[in-house]
N, C-alpha and C positions, 0 to 999 in steps of 0.2 A: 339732298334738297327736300324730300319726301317725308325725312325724321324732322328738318327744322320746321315746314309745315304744320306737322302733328305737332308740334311742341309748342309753334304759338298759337294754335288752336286751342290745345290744353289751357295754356297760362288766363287766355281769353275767356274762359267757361267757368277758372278758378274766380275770378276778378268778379263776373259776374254773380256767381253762385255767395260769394264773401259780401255784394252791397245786397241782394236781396234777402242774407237775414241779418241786417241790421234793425229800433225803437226810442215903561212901555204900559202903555196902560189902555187897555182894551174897556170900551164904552156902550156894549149894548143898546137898542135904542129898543124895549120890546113894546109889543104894540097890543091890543086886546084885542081878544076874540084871536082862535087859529082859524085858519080852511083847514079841510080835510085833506093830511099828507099821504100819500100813494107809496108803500114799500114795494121797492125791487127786489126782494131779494134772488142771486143767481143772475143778477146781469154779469155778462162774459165780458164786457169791452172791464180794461185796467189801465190804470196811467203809469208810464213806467218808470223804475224807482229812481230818486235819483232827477225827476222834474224841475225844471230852474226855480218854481214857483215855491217847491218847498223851504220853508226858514229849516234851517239845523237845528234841529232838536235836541242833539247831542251834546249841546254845550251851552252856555250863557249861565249867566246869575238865576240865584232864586228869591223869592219873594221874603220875608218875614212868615209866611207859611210854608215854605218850605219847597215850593212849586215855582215853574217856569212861569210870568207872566203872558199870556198867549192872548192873539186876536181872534174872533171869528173867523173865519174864512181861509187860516194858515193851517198846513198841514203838518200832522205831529205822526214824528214816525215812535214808533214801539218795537224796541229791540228782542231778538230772539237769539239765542247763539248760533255763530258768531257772531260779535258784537261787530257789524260793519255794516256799512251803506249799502242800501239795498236787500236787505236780509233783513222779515219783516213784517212790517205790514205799515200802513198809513192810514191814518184818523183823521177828519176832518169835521169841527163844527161850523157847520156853511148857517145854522141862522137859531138865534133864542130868543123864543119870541111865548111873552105872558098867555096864559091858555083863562079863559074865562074861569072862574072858579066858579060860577052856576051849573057848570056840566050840562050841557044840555043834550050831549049824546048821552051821558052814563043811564042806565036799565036802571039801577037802585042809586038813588041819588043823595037815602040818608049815609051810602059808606063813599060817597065821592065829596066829604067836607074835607077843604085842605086840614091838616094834624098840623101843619107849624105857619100858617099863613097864607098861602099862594101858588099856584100851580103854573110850570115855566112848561114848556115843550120845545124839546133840544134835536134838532134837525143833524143828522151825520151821515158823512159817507166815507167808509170804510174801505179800504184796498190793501186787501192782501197780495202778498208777493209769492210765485211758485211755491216757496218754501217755506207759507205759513204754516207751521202745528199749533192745534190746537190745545194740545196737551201743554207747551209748556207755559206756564203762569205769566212771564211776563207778555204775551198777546193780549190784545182786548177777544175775549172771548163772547161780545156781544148783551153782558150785562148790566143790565144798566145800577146794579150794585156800585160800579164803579166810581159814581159819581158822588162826592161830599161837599160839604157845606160851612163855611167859616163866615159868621157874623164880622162888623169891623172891631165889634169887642173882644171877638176873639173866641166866643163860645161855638164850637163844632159840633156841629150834628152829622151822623153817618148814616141812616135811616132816610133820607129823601126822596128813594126810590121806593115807595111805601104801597100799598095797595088801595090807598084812598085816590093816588095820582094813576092807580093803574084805572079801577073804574068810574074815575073822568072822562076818558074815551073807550073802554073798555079795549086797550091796546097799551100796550110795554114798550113793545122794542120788537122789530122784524129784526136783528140780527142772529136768526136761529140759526145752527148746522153748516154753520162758515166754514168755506173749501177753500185751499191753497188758487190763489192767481184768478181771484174774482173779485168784482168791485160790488160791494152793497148799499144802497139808500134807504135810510126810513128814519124813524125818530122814538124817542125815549119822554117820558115825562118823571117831573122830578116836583117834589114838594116843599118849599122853601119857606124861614119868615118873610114880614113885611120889610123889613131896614135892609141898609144896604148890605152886602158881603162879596166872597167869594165863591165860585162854583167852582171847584176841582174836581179833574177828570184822571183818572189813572196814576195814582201816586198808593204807590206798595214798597214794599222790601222787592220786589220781583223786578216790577217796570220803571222805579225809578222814583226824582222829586214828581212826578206829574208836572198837569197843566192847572193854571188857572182863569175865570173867566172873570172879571170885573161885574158885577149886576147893582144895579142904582136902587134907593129906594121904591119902595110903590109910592 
């Protein structure tokens, strides 16, 4: 009687111990002038992989450029091996929005003239999975290199992360020295022309077709 006790005592502790560890045409509307965006970076809380909220990124058509058509606010996950769900990290552009091209924060303000038109500011928040490295290529590693540029004519420019959009606000990108199983906020600016195009984010040999963003004329 004394072993059957222990024993469902036992199964009762398991039971417990097992639930307490368990976790297209996209249309910017950007608007002028930013506020001043605040980076976290090293915030601890992460949302975990695999959120009903995420679109698969792993599959669907691509564009005439070569890229996933993507919204604002949808999370795009970036494969690492092995190539499966949850194994990773997550990317999200939560908001793009025109940045004054007066610069009224930039210190020298004859090297903050946009070089091909217009200056956007691209709000992200990043969520690495335990098993982000850094080392391998296809992660976002936090630069804002990643981002290019396709007119509706078709002409590409790679250079939009240029140093005239850095001292606009004299600030790049707070994605610096990303640790596995951390979520990060902040923003990147990017130098764009005036007509409509595309904004692509993470489209390599490593990470894949990428994303792209739809942005209207000025």
């Amino acid at each position: 009687m004394a072993k059957r006790v222990v024993a469902l005592v036992a199964g009762a502790v398991a039971v417990l111990l097992a639930v307490g560890g368990c976790g297209t045409e996209p249309n910017p509307n950007p608007t002028t002038g930013v506020p001043p965006v605040t980076g976290q970076p090293d915030t601890a809380e992460q949302t975990p992989a695999g959120d009903p909220g995420t679109v698969d990124s792993g599959v669907g058509p691509t564009s005439p450029r070569g890229a996933r058509p993507w919204k604002v606010g949808e999370r795009m996950q970036l494969w690492g091996p092995p190539m499966s769900a949850g194994i990773g990290q997550y990317v999200t552009v939560t908001a793009i929005k025109s940045l004054d091209s007066s610069c009224p924060a930039a210190v020298t303000k004859e090297n903050a003239k946009p070089e091909h038109g217009r200056f956007f500011t691209i709000e992200m928040t990043v969520e690495n999975t335990p098993v982000y490295d850094a080392s391998q290529p296809g992660y976002y590693a936090g630069s804002a290199q990643q981002f290019d540029w396709v007119s509706a004519d078709g002409t590409a420019i790679n250079d939009v992360a240029n140093l005239a959009s850095f001292y606009c606000t004299n600030k790049m990108t707070v994605f610096s020295q990303m640790k596995p199983g951390r979520t990060y906020k902040g923003f990147t600016n990017v130098d764009v022309p005036p007509g409509a195009g595309w904004l692509i984010f993470g489209q390599s040999q490593f990470a894949g077709p990428g994303f792209e963003f739809e942005i209207p004329a000025a």
